[in-house]
BALOBA-1460 file (C-alpha; in Angstrom, 3 decimals):
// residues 351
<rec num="1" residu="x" x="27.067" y="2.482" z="-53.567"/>
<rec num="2" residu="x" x="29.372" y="1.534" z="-50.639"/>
<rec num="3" residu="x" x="28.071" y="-0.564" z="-47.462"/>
<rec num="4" residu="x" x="28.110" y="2.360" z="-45.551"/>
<rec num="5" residu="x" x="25.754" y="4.703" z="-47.528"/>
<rec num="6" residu="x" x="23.494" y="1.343" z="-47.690"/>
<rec num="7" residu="x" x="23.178" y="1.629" z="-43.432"/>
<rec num="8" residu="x" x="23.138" y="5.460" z="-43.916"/>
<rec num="9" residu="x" x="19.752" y="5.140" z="-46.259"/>
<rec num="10" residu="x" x="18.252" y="2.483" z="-44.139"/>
<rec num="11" residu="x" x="18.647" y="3.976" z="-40.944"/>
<rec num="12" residu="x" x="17.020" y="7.273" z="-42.519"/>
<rec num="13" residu="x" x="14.155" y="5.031" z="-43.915"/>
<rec num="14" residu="x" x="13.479" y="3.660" z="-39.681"/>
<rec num="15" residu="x" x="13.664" y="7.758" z="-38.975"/>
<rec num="16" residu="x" x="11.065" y="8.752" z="-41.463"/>
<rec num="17" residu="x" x="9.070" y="6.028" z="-40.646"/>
<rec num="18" residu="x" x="7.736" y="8.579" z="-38.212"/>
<rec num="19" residu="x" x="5.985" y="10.426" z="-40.362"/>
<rec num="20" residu="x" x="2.563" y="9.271" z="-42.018"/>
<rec num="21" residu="x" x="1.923" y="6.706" z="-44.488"/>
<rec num="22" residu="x" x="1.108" y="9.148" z="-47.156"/>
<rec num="23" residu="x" x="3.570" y="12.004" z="-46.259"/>
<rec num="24" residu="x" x="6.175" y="9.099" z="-46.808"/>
<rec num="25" residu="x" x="4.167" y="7.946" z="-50.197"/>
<rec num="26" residu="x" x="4.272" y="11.780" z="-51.396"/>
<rec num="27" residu="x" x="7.292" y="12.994" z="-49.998"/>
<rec num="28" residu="x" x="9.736" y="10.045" z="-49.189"/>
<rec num="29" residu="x" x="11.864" y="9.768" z="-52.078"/>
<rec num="30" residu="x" x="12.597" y="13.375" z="-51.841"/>
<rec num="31" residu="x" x="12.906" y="13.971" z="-48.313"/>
<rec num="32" residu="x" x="15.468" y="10.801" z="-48.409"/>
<rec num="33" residu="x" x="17.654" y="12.622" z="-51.590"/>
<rec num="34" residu="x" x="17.498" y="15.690" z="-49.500"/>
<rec num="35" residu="x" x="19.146" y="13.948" z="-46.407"/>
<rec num="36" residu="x" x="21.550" y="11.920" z="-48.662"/>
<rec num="37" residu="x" x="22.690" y="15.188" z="-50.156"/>
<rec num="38" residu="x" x="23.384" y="17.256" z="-47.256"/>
<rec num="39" residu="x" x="24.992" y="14.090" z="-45.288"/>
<rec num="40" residu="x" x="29.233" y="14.340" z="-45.690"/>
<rec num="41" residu="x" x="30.955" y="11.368" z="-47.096"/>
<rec num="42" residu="x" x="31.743" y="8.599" z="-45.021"/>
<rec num="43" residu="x" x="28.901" y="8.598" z="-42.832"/>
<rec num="44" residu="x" x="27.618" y="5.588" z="-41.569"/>
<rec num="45" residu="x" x="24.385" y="6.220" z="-39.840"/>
<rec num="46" residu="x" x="22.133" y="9.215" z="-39.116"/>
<rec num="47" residu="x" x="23.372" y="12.128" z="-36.354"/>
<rec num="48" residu="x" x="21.522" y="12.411" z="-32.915"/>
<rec num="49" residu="x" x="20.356" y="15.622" z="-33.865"/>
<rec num="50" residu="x" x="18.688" y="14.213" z="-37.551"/>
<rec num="51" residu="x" x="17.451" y="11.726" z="-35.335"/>
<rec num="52" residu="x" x="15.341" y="13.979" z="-33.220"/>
<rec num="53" residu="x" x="14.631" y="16.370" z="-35.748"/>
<rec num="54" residu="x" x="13.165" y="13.446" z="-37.654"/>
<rec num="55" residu="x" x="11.348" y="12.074" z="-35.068"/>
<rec num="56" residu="x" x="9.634" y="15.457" z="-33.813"/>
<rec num="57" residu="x" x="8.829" y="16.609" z="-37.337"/>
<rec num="58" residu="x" x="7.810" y="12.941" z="-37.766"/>
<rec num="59" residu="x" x="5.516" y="13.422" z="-35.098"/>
<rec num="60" residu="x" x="4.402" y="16.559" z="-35.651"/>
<rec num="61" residu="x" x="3.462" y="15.522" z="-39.190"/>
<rec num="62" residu="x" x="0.724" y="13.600" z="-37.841"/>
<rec num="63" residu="x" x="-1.301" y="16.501" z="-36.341"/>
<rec num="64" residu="x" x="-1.720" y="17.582" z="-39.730"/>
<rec num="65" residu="x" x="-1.160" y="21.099" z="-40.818"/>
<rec num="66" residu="x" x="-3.098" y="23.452" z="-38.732"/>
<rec num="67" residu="x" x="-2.081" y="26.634" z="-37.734"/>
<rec num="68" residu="x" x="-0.889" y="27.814" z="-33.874"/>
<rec num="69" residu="x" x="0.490" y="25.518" z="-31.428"/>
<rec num="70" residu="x" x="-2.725" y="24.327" z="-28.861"/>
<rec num="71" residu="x" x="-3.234" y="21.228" z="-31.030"/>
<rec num="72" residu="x" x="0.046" y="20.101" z="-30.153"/>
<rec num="73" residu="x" x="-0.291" y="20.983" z="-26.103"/>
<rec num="74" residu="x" x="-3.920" y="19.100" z="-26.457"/>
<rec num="75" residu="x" x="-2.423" y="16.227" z="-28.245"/>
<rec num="76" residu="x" x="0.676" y="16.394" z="-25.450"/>
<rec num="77" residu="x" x="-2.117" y="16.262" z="-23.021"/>
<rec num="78" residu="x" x="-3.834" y="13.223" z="-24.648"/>
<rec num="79" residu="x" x="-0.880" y="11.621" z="-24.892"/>
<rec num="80" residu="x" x="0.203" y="12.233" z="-21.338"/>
<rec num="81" residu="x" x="-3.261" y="10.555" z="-20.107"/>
<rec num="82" residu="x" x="-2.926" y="7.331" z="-22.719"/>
<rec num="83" residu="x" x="0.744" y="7.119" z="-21.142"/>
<rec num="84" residu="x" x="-0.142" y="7.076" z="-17.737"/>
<rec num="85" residu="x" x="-3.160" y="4.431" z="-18.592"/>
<rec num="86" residu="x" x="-0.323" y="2.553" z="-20.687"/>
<rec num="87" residu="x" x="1.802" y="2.742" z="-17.542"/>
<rec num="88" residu="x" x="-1.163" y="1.401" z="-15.614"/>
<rec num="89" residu="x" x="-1.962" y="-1.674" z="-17.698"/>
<rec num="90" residu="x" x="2.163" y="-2.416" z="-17.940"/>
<rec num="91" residu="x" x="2.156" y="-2.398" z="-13.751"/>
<rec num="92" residu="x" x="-1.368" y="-4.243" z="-14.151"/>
<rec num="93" residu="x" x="-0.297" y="-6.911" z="-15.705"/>
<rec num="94" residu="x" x="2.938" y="-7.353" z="-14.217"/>
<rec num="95" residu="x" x="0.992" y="-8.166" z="-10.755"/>
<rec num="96" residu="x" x="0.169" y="-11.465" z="-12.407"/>
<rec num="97" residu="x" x="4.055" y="-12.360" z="-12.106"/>
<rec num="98" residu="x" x="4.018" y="-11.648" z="-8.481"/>
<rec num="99" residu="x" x="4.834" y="-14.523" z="-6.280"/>
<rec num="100" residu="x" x="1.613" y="-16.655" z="-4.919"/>
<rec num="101" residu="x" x="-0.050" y="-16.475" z="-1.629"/>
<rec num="102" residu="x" x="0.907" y="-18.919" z="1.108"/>
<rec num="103" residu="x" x="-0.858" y="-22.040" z="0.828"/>
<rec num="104" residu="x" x="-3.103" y="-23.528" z="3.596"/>
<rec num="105" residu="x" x="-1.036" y="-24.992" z="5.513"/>
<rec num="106" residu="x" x="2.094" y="-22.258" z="5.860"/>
<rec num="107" residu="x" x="-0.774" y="-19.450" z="6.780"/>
<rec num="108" residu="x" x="-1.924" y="-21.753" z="9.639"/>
<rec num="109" residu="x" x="1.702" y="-22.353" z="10.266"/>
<rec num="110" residu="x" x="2.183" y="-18.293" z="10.296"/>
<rec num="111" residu="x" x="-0.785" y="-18.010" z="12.210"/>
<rec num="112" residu="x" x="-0.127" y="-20.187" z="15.042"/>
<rec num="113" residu="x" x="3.013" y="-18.121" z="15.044"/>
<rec num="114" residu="x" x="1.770" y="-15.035" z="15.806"/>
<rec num="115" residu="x" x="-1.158" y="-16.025" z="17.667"/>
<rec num="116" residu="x" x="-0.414" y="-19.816" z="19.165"/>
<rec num="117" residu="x" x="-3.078" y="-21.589" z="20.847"/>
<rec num="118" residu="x" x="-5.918" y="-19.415" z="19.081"/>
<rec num="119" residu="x" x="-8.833" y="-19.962" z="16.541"/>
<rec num="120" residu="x" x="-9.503" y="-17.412" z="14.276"/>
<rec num="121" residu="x" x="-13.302" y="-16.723" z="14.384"/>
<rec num="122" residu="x" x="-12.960" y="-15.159" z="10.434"/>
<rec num="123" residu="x" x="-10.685" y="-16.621" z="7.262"/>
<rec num="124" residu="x" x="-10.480" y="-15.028" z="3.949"/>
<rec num="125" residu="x" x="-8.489" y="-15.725" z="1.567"/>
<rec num="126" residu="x" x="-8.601" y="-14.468" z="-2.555"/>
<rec num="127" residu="x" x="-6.200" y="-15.316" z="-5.287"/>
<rec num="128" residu="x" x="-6.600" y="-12.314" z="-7.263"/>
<rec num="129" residu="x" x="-3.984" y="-9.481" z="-7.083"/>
<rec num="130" residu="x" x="-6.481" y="-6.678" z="-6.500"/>
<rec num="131" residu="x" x="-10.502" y="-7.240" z="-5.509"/>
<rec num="132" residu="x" x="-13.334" y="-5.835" z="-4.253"/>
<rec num="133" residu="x" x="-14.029" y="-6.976" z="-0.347"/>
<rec num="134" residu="x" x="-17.448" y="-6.204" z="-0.036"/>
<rec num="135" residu="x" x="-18.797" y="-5.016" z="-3.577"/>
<rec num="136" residu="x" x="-22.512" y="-3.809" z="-3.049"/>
<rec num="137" residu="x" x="-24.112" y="-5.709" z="-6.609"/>
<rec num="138" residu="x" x="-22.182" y="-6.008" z="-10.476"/>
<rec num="139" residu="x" x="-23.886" y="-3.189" z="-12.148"/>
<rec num="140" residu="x" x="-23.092" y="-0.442" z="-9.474"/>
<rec num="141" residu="x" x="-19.541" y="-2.010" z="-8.521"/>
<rec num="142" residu="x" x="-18.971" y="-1.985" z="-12.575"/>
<rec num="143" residu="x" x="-20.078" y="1.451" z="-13.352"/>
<rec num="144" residu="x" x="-19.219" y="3.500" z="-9.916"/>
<rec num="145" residu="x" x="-16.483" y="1.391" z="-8.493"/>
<rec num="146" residu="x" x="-16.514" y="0.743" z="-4.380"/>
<rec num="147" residu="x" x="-14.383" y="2.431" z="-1.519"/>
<rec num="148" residu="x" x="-13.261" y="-1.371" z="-0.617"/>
<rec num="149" residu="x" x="-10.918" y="-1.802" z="-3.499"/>
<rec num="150" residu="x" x="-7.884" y="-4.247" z="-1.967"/>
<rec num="151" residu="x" x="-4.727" y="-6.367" z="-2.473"/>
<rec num="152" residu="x" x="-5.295" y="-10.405" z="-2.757"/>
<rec num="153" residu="x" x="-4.859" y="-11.461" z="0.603"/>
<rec num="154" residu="x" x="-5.138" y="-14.645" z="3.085"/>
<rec num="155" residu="x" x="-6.638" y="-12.797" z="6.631"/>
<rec num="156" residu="x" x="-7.101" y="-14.436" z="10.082"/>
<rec num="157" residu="x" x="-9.367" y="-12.303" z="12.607"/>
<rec num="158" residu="x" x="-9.658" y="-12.910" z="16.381"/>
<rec num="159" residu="x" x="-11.202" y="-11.646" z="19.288"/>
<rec num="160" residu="x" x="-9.156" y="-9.466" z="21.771"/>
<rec num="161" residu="x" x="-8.043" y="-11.811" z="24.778"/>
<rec num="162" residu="x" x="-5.935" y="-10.584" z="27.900"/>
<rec num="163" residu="x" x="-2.415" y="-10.799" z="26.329"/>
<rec num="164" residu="x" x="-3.800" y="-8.441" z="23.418"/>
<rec num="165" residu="x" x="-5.605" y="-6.035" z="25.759"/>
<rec num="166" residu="x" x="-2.253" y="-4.348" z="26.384"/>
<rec num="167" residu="x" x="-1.137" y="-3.397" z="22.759"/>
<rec num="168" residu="x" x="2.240" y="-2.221" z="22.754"/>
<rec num="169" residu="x" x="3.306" y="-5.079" z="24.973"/>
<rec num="170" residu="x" x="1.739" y="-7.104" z="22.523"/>
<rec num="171" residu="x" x="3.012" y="-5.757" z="19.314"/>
<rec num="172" residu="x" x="6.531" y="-5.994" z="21.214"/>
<rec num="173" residu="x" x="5.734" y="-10.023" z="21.555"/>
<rec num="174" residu="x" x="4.133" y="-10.520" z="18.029"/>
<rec num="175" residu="x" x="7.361" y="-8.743" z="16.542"/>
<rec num="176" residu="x" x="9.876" y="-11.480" z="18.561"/>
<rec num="177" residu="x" x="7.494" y="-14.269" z="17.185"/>
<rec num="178" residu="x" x="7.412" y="-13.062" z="13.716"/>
<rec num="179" residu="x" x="11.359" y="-12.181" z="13.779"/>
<rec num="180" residu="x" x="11.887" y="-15.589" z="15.020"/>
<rec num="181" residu="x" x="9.798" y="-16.975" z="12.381"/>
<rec num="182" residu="x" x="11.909" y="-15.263" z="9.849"/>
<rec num="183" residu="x" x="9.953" y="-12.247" z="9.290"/>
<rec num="184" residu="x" x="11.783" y="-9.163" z="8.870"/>
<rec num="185" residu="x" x="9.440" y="-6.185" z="10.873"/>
<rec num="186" residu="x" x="9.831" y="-3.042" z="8.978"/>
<rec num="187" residu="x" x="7.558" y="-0.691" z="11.185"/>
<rec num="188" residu="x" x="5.261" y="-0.249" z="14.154"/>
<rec num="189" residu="x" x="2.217" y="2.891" z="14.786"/>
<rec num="190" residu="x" x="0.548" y="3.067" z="17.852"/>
<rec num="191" residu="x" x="-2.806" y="4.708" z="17.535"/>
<rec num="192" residu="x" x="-3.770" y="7.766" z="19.680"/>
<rec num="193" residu="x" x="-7.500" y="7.243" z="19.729"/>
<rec num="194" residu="x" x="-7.903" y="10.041" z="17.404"/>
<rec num="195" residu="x" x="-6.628" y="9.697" z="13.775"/>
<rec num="196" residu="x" x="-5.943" y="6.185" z="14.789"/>
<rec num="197" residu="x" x="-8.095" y="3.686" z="16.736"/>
<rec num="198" residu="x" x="-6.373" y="2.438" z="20.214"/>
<rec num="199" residu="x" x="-4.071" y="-0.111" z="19.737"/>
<rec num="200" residu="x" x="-0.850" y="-0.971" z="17.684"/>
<rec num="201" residu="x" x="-0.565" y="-1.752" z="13.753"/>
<rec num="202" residu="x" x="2.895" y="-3.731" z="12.912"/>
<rec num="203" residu="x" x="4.443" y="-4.597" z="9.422"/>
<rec num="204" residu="x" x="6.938" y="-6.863" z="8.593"/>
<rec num="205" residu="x" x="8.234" y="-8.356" z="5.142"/>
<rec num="206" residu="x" x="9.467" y="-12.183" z="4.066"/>
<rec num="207" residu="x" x="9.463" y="-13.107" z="0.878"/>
<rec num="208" residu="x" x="8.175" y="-10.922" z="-1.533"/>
<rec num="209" residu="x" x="5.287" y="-11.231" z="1.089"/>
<rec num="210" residu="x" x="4.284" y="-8.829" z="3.922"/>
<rec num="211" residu="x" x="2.086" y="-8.964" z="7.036"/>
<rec num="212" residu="x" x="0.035" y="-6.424" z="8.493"/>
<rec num="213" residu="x" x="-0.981" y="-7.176" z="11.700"/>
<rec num="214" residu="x" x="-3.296" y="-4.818" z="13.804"/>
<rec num="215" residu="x" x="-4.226" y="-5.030" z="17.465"/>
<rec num="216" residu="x" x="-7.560" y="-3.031" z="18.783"/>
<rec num="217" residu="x" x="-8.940" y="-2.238" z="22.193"/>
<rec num="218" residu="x" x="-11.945" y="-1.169" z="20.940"/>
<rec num="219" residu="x" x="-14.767" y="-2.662" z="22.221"/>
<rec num="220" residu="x" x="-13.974" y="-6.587" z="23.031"/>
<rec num="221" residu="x" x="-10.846" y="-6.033" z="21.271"/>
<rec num="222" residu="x" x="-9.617" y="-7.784" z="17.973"/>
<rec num="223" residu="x" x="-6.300" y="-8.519" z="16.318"/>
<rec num="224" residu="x" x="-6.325" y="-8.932" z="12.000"/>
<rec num="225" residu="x" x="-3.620" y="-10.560" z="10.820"/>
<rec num="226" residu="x" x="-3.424" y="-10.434" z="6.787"/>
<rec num="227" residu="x" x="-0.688" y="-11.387" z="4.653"/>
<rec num="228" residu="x" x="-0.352" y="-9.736" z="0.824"/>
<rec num="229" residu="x" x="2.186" y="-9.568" z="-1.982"/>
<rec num="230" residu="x" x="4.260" y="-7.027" z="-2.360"/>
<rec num="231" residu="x" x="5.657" y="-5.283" z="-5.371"/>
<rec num="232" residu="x" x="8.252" y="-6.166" z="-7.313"/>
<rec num="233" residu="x" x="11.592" y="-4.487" z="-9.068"/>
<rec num="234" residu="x" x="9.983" y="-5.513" z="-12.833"/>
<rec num="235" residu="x" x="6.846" y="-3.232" z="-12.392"/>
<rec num="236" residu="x" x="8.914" y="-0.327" z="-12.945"/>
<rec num="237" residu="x" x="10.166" y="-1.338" z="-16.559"/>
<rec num="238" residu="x" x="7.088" y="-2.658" z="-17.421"/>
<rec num="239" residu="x" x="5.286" y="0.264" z="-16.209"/>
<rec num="240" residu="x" x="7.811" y="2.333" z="-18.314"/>
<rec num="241" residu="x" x="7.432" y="0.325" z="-21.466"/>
<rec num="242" residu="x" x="3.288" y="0.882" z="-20.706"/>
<rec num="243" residu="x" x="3.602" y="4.619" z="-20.855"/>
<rec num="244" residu="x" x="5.849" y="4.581" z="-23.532"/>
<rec num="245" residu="x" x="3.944" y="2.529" z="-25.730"/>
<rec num="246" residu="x" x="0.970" y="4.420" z="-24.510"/>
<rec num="247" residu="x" x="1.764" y="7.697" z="-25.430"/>
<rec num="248" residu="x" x="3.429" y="6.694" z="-28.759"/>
<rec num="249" residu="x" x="-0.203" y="5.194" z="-29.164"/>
<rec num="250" residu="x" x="-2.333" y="8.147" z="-28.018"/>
<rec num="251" residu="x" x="-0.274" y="10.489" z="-29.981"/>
<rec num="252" residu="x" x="-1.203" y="8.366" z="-33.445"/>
<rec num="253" residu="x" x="-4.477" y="8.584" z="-32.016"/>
<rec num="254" residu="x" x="-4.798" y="12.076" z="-31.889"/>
<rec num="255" residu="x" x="-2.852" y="12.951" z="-34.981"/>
<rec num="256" residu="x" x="-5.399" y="10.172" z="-37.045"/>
<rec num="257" residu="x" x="-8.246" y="12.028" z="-36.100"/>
<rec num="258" residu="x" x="-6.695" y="15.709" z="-36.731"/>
<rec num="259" residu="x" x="-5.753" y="15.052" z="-39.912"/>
<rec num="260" residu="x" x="-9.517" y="13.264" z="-40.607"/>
<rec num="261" residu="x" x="-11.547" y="15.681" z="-39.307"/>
<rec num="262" residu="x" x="-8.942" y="18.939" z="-41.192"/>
<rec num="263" residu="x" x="-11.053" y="21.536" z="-43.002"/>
<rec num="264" residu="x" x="-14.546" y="19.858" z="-41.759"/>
<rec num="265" residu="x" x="-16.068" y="22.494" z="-39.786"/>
<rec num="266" residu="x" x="-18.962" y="20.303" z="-38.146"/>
<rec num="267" residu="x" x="-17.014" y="17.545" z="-37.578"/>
<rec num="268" residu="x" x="-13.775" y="19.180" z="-35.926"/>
<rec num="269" residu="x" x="-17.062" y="20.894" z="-33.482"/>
<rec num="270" residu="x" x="-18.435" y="17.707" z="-32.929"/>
<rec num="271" residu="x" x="-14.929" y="16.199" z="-31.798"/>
<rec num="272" residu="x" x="-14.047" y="19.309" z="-29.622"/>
<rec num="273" residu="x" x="-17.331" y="18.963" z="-28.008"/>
<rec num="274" residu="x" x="-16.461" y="15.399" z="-27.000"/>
<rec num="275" residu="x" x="-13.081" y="15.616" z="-26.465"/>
<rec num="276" residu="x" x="-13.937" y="18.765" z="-23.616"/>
<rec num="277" residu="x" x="-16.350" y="15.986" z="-21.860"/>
<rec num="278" residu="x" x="-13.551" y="13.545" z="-21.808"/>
<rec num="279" residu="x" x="-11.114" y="15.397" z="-20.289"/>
<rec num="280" residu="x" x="-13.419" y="16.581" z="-17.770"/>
<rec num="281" residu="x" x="-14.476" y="12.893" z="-17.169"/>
<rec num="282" residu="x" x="-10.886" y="11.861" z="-17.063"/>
<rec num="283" residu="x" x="-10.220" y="13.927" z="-14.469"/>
<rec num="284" residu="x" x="-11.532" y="13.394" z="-11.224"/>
<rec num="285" residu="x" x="-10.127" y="9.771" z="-11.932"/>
<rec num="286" residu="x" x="-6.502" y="11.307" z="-12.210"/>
<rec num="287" residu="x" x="-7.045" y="13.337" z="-9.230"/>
<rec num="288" residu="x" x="-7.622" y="10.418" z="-7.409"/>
<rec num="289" residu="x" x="-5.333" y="8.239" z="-8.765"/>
<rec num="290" residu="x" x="-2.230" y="11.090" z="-8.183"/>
<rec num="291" residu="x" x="-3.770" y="12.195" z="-4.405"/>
<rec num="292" residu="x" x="-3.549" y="7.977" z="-3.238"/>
<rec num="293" residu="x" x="0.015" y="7.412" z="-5.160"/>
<rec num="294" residu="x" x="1.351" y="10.960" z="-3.498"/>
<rec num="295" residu="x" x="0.272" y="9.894" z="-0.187"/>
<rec num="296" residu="x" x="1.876" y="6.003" z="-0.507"/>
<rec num="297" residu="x" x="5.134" y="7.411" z="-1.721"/>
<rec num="298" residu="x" x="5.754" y="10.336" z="0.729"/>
<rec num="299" residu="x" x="4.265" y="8.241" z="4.048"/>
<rec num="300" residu="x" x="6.503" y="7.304" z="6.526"/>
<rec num="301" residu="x" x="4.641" y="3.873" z="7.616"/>
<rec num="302" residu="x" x="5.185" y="0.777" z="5.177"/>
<rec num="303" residu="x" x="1.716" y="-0.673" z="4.329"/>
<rec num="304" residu="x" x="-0.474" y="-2.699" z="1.916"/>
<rec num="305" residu="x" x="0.306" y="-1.433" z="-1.938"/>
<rec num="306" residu="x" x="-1.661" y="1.352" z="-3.272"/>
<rec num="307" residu="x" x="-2.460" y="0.483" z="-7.013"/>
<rec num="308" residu="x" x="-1.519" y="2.749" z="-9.820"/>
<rec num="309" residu="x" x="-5.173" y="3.064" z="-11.116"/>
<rec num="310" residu="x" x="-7.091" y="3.417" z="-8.149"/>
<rec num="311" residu="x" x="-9.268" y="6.247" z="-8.992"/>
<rec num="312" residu="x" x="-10.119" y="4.169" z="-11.694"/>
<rec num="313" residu="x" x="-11.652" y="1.792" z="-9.373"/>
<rec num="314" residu="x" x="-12.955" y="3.740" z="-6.885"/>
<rec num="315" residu="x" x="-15.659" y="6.224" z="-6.615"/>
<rec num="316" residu="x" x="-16.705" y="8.282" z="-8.717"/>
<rec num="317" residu="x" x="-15.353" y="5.378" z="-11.842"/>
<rec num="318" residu="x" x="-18.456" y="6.731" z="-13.553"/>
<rec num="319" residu="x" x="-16.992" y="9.850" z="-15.129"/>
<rec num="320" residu="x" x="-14.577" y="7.999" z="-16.004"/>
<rec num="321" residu="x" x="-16.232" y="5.611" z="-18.431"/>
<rec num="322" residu="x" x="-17.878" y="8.607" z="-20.331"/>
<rec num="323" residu="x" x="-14.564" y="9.883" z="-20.655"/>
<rec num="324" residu="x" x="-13.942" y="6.445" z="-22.422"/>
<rec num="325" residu="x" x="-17.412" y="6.792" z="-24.378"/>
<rec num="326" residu="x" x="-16.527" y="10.489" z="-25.541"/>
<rec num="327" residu="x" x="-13.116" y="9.363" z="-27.262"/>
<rec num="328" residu="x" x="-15.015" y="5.783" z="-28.882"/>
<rec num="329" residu="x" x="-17.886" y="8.532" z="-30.229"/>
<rec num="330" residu="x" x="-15.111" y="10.794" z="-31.280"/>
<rec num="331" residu="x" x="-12.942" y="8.118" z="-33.228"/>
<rec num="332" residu="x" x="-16.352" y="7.402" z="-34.761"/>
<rec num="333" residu="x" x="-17.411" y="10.890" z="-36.061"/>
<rec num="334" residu="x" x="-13.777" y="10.692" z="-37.827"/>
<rec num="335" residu="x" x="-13.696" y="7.512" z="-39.078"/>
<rec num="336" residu="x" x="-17.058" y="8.537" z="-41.252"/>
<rec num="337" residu="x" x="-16.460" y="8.273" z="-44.816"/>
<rec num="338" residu="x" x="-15.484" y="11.404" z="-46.679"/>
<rec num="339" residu="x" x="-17.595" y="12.348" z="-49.809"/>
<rec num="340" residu="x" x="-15.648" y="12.297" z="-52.804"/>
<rec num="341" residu="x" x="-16.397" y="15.255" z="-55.155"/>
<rec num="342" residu="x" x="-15.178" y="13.531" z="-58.156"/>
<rec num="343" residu="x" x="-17.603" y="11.709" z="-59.469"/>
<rec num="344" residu="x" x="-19.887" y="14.925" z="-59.085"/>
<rec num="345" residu="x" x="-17.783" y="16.676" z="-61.559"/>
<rec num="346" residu="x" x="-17.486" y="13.720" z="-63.783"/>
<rec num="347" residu="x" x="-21.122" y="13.185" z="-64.092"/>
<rec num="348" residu="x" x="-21.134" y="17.467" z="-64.651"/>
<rec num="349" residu="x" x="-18.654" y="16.965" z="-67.473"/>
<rec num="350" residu="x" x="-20.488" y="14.502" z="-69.057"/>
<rec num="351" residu="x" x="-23.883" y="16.185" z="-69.249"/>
């Protein structure tokens, strides 16, 4: 056997390796002659097109054998949902890499920028990436989420004074202060009173950082001036490699629990019953999460980041979690043991 046919086999071993365990324990040997046979001399390594024939048949192998095509759109769909959940925990995680907040003293350093000669009367400040401002108590928050869902941020609040009670002139002064400071300002909206409150809302970006810093006339007046992270260029491969590894994993997922529950007429009604309540609880959550990621990417104003998996976190997070529940209970119903008719007949035989 020559050193090429030895790369030839093993790169048609990796290939089948997409099929299942025991299609490969049955079938292996002669699915591998087959391929050997057909391949022309000289051939070093497995065609593009055996490749994806391999790895869709592969694939496909894990469904099972039922008849018609819907179980492979409903395992598509599956997989699309694991993907994008994959995709959110790659971008999730990847937030952890992002840059810290300014320490004490460079936010009172930007602060006295921006506002000199003024006390805040409100400070916040919280490490974490994403929080919950004002959660109402942990069971509700855990189960229904909270409409104050935000980016980690340090935040300096001050009453309106006379140099703020004219907002455009003052957004024009905070931008020179913040420009001369080294801040680059990337945008300016001046409410009209109607789908914005009166005043002027300015962004600019340093760092991997950006400020948000909004000027009202309402009332007394107030400016907020809050600083966040802001994302970065590795949350799009690791978002990638999420989804990927996602749907590779919601596909096994699906095809597991075909092939258990194949010819067992309760249980394949039990899992269709369950797998129709997740996708119905799924779905407001994907509505909301696709509405808030539509309306951050086609806006014309730069602003805080919109996470991927917001309507995971806000409300209406409780349909959500049964949608979660219904898959566990499903996995369950097809991981039950299978009775084995065997021993029946043996002990039949005997007597």
């Amino acid at each position: 056997m020559t050193t090429h046919h030895k790369s030839l086999i093993r790169g048609y071993r990796l290939l089948m390796r997409a099929y299942p365990r025991d299609f490969r324990r049955e079938h292996g040997e002669e699915l591998l002659d087959t391929l050997l046979a057909a391949a022309p001399p000289g051939r070093r390594r497995p065609t593009a097109r055996e490749t994806a024939n391999l790895i869709r048949h592969g694939l496909r192998r894990h469904l099972g054998m039922p008849r018609g095509r819907v179980i492979v759109v409903v395992a598509m769909l599956f997989a699309l949902v694991t993907g994008f959940l994959g995709t959110v925990s790659g971008v999730w995680v990847s937030w952890s890499a992002t840059r810290d907040l300014p320490d004490a003293a460079s936010s009172a350093v930007l602060a006295q920028a921006v506002m000199p000669g003024q006390d805040p009367v409100r400070r916040v400040r919280e490490e974490a990436p994403f929080f919950y401002d004002d959660p109402t108590d942990g069971w509700t928050t855990l189960l229904f989420g909270a409409d104050d869902y935000t980016p980690g941020r340090v935040e300096f609040d001050y009453t309106g004074t006379a140099e703020t009670g004219d907002p455009q002139a003052f957004a024009r002064t905070a931008g020179d202060r913040l420009r001369a400071a080294g801040w680059r300002v990337t945008g300016t909206r001046i409410g009209d009173g109607e789908h914005y409150s009166r005043g002027v809302t300015l962004w600019a970006e340093k760092d991997h950082l950006l400020v948000e810093l909004s000027d009202s006339v309402e009332g007394a007046g107030y400016v907020d001036l809050t600083v966040v992270r802001a994302p970065r260029w590795w949350m799009w491969p690791a978002g990638a490699a999420g989804g990927l590894c996602g749907a590779l994993a919601g596909w096994l997922l699906f095809g597991w629990v075909s092939r258990r529950i194949e010819g067992r007429i309760l249980r394949q009604a039990a899992v269709l019953v369950l797998g129709t309540v997740a996708g119905v609880g799924i779905l407001p959550a994907l509505m909301l999460c696709w509405i808030a990621i539509s309306q951050a990417a086609s806006g014309t104003e730069p602003g805080q980041p919109v996470p991927l998996w917001f309507g995971l976190v806000y409300m209406g997070r409780f349909p959500a979690i049964v949608a979660a529940g219904a898959v566990l209970c499903a996995v369950a119903v097809a991981a039950l043991p299978h009775p084995d008719p065997a021993p029946r007949r043996r002990r039949r035989v005997i007597g």
